[in-house]
N, C-alpha and C positions, 0 to 999 in steps of 0.2 A: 526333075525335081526330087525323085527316092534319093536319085547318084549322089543330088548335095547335101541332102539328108544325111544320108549315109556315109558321105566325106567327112561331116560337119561332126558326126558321132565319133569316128572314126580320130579323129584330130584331136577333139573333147578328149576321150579317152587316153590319147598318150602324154597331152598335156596332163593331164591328172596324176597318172603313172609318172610322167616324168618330176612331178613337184614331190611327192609322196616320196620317192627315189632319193631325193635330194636330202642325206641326214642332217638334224637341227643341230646349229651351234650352240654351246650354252656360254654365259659368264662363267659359269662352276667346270665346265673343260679347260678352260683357257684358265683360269686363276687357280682353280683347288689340286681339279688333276693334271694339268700341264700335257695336256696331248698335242698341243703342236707345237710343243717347244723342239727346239734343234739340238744335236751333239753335235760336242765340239771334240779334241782329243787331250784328257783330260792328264794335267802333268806333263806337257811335252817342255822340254828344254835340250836346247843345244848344249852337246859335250865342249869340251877340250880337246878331249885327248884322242884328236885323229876324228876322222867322219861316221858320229854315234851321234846319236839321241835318247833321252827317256824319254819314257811315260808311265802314268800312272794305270795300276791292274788293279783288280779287287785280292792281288796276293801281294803285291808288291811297288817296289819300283822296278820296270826293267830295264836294258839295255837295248839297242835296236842300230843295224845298221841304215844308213843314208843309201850305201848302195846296192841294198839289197830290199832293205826295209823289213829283215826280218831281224827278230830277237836275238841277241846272239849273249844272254846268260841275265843273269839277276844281278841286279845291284843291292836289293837290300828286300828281304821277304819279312813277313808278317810274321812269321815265325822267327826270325833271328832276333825283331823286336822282342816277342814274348818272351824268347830264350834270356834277352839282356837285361828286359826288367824285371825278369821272373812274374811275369802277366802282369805288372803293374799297368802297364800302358801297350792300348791295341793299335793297329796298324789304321783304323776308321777314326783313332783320338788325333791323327795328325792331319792338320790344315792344309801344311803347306812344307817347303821343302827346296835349301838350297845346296849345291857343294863348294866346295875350298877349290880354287883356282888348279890343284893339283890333283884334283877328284878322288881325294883320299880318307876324305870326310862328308857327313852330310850335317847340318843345322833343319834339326825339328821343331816345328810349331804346333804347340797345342795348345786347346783352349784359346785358341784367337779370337778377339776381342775389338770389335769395331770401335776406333775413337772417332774421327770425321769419314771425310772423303778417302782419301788415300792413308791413312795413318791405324794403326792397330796393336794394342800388344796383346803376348802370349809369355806361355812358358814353354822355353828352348832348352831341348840337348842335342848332344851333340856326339853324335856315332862316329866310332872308326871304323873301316869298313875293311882295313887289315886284320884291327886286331878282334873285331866285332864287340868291341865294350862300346858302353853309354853311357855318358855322365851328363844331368843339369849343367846347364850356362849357369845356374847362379841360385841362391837361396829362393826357395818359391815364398820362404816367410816375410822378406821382402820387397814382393811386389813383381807383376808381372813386367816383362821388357819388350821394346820397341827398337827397332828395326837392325837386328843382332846381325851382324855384316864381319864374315873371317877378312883378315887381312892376305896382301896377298901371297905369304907365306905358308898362311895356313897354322899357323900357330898361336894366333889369338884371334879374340871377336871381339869385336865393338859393341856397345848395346846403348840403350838410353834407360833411364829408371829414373821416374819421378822430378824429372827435369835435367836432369844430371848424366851425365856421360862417363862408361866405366868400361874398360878392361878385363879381360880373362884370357889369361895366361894358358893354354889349353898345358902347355908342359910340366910348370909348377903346381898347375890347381889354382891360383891364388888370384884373386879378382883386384884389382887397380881400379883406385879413384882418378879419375880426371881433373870433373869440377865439381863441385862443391855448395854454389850460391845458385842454383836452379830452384826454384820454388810454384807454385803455382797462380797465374796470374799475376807474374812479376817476373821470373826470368827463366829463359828456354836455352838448354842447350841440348846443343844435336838433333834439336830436333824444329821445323819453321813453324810459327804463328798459325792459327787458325786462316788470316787472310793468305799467305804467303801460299800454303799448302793447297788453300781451294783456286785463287786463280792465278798462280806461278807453277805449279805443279809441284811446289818444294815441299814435301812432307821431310825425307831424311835430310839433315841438314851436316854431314859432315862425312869427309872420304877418305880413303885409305892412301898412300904414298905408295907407287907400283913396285918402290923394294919393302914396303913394310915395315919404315921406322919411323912413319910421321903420321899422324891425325891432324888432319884441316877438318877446321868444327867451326857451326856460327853459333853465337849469342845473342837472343834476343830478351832485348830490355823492355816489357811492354809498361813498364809501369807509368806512360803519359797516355795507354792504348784507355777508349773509353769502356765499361762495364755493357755487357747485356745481360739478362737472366730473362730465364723460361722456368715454365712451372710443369714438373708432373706430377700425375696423378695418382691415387689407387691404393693411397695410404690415408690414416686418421686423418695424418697433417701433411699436406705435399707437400714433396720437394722441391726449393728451388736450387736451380744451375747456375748459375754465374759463368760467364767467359768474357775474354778481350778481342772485341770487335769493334773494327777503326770503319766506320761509316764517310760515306762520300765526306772529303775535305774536312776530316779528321786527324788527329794526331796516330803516324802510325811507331810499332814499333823500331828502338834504335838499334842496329845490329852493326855488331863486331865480329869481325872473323879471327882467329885465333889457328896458331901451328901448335901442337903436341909432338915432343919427341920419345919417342920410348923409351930409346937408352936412358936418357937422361932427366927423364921425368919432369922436362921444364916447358913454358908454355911462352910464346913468344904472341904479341898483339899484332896483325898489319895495321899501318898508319895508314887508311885510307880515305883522311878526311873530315869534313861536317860530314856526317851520315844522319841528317833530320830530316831531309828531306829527297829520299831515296832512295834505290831498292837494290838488292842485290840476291837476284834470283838463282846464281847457281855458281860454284868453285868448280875447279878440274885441275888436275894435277896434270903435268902435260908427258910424253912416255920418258923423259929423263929425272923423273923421278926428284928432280931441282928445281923445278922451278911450279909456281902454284897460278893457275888463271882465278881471277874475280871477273866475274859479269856484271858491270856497274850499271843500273839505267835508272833518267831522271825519272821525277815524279809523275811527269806530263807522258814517259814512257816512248818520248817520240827519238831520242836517241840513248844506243847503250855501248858502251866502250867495253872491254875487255884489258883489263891492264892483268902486267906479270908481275909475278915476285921470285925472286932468285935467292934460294937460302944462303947462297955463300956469299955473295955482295950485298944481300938486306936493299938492294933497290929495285924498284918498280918502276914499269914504262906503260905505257897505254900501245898495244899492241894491234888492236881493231878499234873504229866506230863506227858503228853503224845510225842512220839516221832517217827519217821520215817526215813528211808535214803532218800526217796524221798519228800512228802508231807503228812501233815495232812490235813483228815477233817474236816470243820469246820461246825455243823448240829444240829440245835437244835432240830430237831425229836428226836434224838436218845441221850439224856442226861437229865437224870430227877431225882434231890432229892428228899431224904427220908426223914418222918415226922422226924425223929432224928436230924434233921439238920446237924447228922454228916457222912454220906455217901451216896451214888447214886446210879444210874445204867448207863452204857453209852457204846456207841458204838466205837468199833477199831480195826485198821486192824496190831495190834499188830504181831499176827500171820501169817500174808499174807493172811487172810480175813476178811469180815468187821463182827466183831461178839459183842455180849452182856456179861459185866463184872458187876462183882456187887464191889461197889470201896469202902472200908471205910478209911475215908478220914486220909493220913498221913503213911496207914498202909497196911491192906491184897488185894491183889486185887484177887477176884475169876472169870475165866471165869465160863459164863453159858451155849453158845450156842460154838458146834467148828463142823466144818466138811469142806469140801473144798465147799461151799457154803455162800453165803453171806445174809446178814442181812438188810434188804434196810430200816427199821424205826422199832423204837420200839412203836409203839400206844398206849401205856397206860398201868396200872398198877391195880390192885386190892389190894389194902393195906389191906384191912384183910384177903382176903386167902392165899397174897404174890405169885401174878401170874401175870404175864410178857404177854402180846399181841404184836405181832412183828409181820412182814411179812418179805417173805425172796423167794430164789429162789432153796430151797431144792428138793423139787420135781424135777422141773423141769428148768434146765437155763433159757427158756425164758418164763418163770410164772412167775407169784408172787401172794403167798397165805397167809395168815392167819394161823400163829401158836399159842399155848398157851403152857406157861414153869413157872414149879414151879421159886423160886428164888434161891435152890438149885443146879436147872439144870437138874430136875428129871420131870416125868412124861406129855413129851413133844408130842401134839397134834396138828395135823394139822385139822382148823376145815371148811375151805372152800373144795372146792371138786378136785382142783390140775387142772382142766381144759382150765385156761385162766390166768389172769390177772386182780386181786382184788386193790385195794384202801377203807381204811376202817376210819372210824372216830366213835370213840366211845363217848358215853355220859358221864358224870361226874363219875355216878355210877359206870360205865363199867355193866351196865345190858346190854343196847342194843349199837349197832350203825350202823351207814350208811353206806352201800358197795355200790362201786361203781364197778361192773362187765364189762369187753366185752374179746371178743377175736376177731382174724385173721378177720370171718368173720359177727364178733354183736356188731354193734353200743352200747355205753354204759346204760348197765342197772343199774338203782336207785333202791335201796331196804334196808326197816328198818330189821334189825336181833336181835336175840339173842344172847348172848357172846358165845352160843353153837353154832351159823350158820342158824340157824332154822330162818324159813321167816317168817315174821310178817306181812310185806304188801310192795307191790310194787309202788313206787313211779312215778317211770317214765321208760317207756320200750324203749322208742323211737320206738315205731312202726309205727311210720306218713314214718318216716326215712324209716326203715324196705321196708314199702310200696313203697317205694321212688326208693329205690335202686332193688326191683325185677323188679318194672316198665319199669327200665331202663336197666335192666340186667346183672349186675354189675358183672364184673370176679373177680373169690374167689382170692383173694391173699394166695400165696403158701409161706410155710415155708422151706431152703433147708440148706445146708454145705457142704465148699467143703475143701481141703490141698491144700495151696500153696506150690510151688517150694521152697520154704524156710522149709517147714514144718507146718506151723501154721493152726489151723483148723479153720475156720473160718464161720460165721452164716450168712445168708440172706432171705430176701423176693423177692419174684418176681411176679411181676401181668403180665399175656401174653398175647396176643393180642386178641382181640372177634376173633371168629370161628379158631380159635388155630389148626394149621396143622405141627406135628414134620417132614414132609417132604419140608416143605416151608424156607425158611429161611429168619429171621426178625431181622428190627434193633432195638439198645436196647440203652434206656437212662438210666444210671443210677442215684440215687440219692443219696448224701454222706453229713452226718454231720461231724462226728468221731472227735469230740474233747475230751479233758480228761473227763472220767467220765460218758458222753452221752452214750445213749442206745434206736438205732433207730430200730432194728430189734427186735423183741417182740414180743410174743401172745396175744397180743392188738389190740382193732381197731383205726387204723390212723385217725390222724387229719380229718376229714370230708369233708375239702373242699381239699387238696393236692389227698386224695384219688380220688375223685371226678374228679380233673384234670389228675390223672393217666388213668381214666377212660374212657377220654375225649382220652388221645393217645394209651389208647388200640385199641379203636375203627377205629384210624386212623392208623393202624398196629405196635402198637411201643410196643415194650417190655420194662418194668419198672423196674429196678432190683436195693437194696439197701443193703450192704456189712457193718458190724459195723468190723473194721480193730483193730488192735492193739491200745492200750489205752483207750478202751472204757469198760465199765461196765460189772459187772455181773459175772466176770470170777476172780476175784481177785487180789490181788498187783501184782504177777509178769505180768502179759497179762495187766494189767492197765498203771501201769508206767514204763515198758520196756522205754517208750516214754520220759522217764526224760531227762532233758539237751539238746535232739533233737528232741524235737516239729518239726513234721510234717517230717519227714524222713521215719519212720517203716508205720504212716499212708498211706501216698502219694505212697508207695511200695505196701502193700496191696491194693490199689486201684485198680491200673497196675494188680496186682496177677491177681485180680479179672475179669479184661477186659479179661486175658490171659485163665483166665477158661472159660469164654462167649465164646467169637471165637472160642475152641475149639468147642463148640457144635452142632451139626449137624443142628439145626433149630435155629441158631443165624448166621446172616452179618457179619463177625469178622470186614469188611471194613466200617460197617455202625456203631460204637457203641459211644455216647457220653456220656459227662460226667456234673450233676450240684450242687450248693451248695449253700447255704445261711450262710454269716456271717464264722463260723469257715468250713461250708462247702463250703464257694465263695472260701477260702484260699486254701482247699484241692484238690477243683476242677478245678481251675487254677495251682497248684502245678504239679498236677499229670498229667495234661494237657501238661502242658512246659517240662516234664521231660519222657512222654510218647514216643517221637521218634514217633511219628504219630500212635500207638497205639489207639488213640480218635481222631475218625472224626470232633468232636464239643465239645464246652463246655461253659457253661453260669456259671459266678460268679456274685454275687448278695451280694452286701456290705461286699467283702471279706477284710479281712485284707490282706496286700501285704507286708509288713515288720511288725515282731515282734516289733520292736524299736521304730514304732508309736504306739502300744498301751501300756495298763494301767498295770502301775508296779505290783500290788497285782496278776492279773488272768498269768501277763507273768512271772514273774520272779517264782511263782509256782514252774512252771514247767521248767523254764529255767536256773533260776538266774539270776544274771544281765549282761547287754551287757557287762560290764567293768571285770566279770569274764568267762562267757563264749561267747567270739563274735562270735565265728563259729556255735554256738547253732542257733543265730539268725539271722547270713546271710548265712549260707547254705543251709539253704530250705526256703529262701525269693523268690517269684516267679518274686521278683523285679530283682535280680541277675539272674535270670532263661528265662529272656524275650525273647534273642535273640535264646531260643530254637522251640519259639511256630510254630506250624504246624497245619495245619487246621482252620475252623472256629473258634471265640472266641469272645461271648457277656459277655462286662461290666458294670453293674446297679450298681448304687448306690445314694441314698439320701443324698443330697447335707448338711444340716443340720443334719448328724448324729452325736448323741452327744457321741455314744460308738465307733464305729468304724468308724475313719474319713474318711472325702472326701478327705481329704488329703492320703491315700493309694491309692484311685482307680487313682487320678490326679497324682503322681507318677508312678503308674504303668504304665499308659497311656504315660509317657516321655519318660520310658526305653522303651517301643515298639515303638515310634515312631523314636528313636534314631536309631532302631537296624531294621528299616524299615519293622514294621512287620505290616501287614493291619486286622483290626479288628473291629466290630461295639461298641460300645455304648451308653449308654443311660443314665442320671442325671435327680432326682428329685430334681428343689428346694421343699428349705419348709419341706421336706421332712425329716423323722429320721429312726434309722435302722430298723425299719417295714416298710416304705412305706407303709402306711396306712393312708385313712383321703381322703375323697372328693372319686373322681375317680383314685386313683393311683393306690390301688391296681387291680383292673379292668385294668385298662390302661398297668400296667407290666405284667399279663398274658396272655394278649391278643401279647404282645410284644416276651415273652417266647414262647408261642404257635406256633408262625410263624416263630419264629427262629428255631425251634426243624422242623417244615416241611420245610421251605427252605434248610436246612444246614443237616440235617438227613437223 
């Protein structure tokens, strides 16, 4: 009886030691001081000129071999700066940093200046790094510039200003008007629409001709686009913003593409049609410098042609189409001409997965890669031994590795070791390039390679991180899969609570993006700081578990767009599946489980919420969309079409229609000045609950856009989330 006494003490004791052991997470490390954030390698880009790289030093730019991976001289010091402007401007005023195809110049960004998603200006100069002068791109009196691009001679830069598209002669000094009738909120050039930029990826809108006599630009005319405005705050009288935002089955903008010639200062139209109703997401000059690709696709997005224009004959041919019953996508990874100018290689899910074709234009198309496996980017090409670099998820569903394929389709090698989840960037050459490694449980490793795999040098391990996270004791995230009641196999992660007991039983938050094409569950390591918060409610007993549902990546067209026409139906069921498999488990609450989301996961997590029959104790949406029909025609009608052909698409799983279902807790965030996902969903949603007298918390950022991000916000919403999840959990 003393012995189990004394085991009993004995045990007490190091449990106590051991929890005491365990340092506390806070909101304020993760948000204020940033302790477990990861390095990256800051300024890295691939040379030109033979097998070199930068990167950015707290002295400079340097220089660095590929195969050696050490430094091998300065490109441009902090001091040559000060010597050029005479201290005007420090080496810390510059953002960002590109060079002239002949690496004889560099284009400085200062003062950069967020406009959306992808889109920014600043004010640019422009170094010679022979003769180490510096001169402004352009008057700073009139106005900062957007997306300043040398040509590829190196002799001039293209820039945008105030809608407008202009020239600078790096030789004369003397700046060049393009166009002229750019204005705001009525017409864009060189630069894409607010819709085009967020979900086309088109921010710049116009490219350079590979000998540098020609400007291909688009023009867009929004003037049938409808108005939004948001309001800020923090003055007598706020502000409002006004923008052209073409909501589902709206008018969007009409765009024209246009040739510029240098020499000749003239501007030539392509005839390409009605353009009312259709997109044209991206131009390419093909390498003979004569002939200009448009990327046409309908409204419905389900097929896109590729037509050429030939400057000497002025006639165009439709060269590819590509086609789908659901959607195309639209991905400039994965489509790259051949020095022939007259065929390519590109990515399509032709077959019901996303694979590699080699296309000669007009004529044969050969697949190269086929297996029930998909193709996530093709990275580059070896023109003389005619070998294809692609990553994919052959091994293993949720990897992605490093393959190498003749252009035959022969002789296919996987050269990474199939363990995790790679990211590669290779150099001009295709000698060496950048991988970027982690898995489940390895912050991301930096390292230079060989086109065989072979390590060259390690750039950055993140081992501060490493230290970081044993410190604090971090529980592994687990990979698992289970069948729903419907039949579908489905994949997850789950992080369990510190000192983890299967006879206990604990509540579980889940966390859910699951929009088309997303891919949260992975053999990767998580975002740093979300992880880091999971960390935070393991410790306080909660179980973290994440579900990627129907629609989501990595499994092919049918598992991708089952979800066609009824966005958010198959997901918001899988969600529920998923709650139903938790509760059955002998160390899960089934009464304690809730549910969260951001943005398409605020949507799903509110959806699943409202439609769960009290299935989810709790749930937090965080800038969700609540009707399809407020947002942007290009990303909804994808997948939907339009309200005016499928209305049931978009009020049957609106959780606006859904209100008078809700049961249990339910926090609504959102950033009162979002320019993607409006305030105007969550203030909506908030009318149907309060109509259908349902009691609920929330919470509005002015100022604020769909990150909440900026001052103390994001601090201030997790500390908000935090307490929700313990009060209501």
């Amino acid at each position: 009886m003393k012995k189990k006494t004394l085991s009993f003490i004995l045990f007490l004791t190091f449990f106590v030691l051991t929890l005491s052991a365990q340092k506390e997470i806070t909101v304020e490390d993760i948000w204020i001081n940033y302790k477990f954030a990861p390095r990256g390698v800051p300024g890295f880009d691939n040379m030109n000129s033979g097998d070199f790289y930068s990167v950015i030093t707290r002295n400079g730019i340097e220089k660095h071999s590929f195969e050696t991976g050490e430094k091998v001289g300065n490109i441009f010091t902090a001091r040559d700066l000060q010597q050029a402007t005479l201290n005007r401007v420090k080496f810390d005023d510059i953002d960002d940093y590109q060079f002239d195809k002949n690496e004889t110049k560099l284009l400085l960004a200062t003062k950069l200046e967020s406009i959306y998603r992808r889109s920014s200006k600043a004010y640019y100069y422009v170094y010679d790094l022979t003769t180490k002068e510096i001169v402004l791109l352009a008057d700073t009196t009139l106005g900062k510039q957007s997306f300043a691009t040398f040509s590829s001679d190196g002799t001039k830069v293209a820039f945008v200003r105030d809608n407008n598209i202009f020239l600078k002669d790096l030789t004369t000094g003397k700046e060049h008007t393009v166009t002229t009738d750019g204005s705001i909120n009525h017409v864009i050039n060189g630069m894409g629409d607010w819709v085009y930029e967020e979900e086309l990826s088109l921010a710049k809108a116009f490219e350079w001709s590979g000998d540098g006599t020609k400007l291909a630009y688009m023009r867009f005319d929004e003037s049938k686009v409808k108005e939004f405005s948001m309001t800020y705050y923090g003055q007598l009288y706020p502000e409002d913003y006004t923008y052209k935002y073409p909501k589902a089955g709206e008018d969007n903008s009409l765009v024209d593409i246009f040739i510029y010639d240098i020499q000749t200062a003239t501007t030539v139209k392509l005839d390409l049609g009605d353009n009312s109703n259709c997109y044209f997401p991206r131009i390419y000059w093909l390498p003979n410098a004569a002939d200009l690709i448009v990327m046409k696709l309908n409204r419905h997005q389900n097929k896109m042609e590729l037509i050429r224009y030939n400057l000497q004959t002025k006639k165009m041919d439709v060269v590819f189409t590509d086609e789908n019953k659901c959607w195309v996508e639209v991905e400039d990874d994965n489509l790259i001409f051949l020095d022939d100018s007259k065929s390519m290689l590109a990515a399509s899910e032709r077959d019901g997965y996303r694979h590699i074709y080699k296309i000669d234009f007009g004529g044969v198309i050969t697949q190269i890669t086929k297996g029930d496996w998909e193709v996530a980017e093709i990275c580059g090409i070896d023109k003389k031994k005619k070998l294809i670099y692609y990553l994919s998820n052959e091994a293993a569903m949720l990897n992605q590795d490093l393959y190498v394929i003749n252009f035959d389709g022969k002789k296919k090698k996987m050269i990474t070791d199939g363990k995790g989840w790679n990211s590669v960037s290779f150099n001009p050459t295709m000698n060496y390039y950048l991988n970027v490694y982690s898995d489940i449980a390895t912050p991301p490793i930096y390292s230079i390679r060989k086109n065989d795999g072979k390590m060259v040098r390690e750039l950055q391990n993140n081992e501060r991180l490493n230290k970081t996270i044993k410190e604090y004791a971090f529980v592994n995230k687990e990979l698992f899969s289970f069948t729903t009641d419907q039949g579908v196999a489905l994949n997850g992660w789950m992080i369990k609570p510190v000192n983890f007991d299967e006879k206990k039983q604990y509540p579980v938050l889940m966390f859910v993006y699951g929009g088309p094409g997303s891919q949260q569950v992975r053999n990767s390591w998580m975002g740093s700081y979300d992880m880091a918060w999971y960390q935070l409610l393991a410790r306080k007993g909660y179980m973290v578990v994440c579900v990627d549902g129907r629609g989501t990546a990595g499994r092919g067209d049918a598992f991708k767009k089952s979800v066609y026409k009824q966005m958010g139906k198959l997901e918001a069921e899988d969600q529920l599946a998923t709650a139903r498999y938790l509760g059955a488990l002998p160390y899960v609450d089934a009464k304690r489980i809730g549910i969260w989301g951001w943005s398409f996961g605020g949507y799903l997590s509110s959806l699943a919420m409202f439609k769960g029959e009290g299935l989810f104790k709790m749930a937090m949406a965080v800038a969700p969309v609540t009707n399809w029909r407020y947002y942007d025609n290009i990303y909804t009608e994808r997948f939907l079409q339009t309200p005016q052909e499928n209305p049931s698409g978009y009020d049957d799983n609106s959780p606006i229609f859904h209100a008078d279902k809700l049961q249990g807790s339910y926090l609504l965030v959102h950033g009162m000045t979002d320019d993607n996902v409006h305030f105007q969903n969550a203030a909506d949603l908030t009318t149907a609950l309060i109509e259908n007298n349902k009691h609920f918390d929330h919470f509005f950022y002015p100022n604020m856009n769909h990150f909440i991000n900026g001052g103390n916000a994001r601090y201030h919403l997790y500390v908000k989330l935090t307490k929700f999840v313990m009060e209501n959990l």
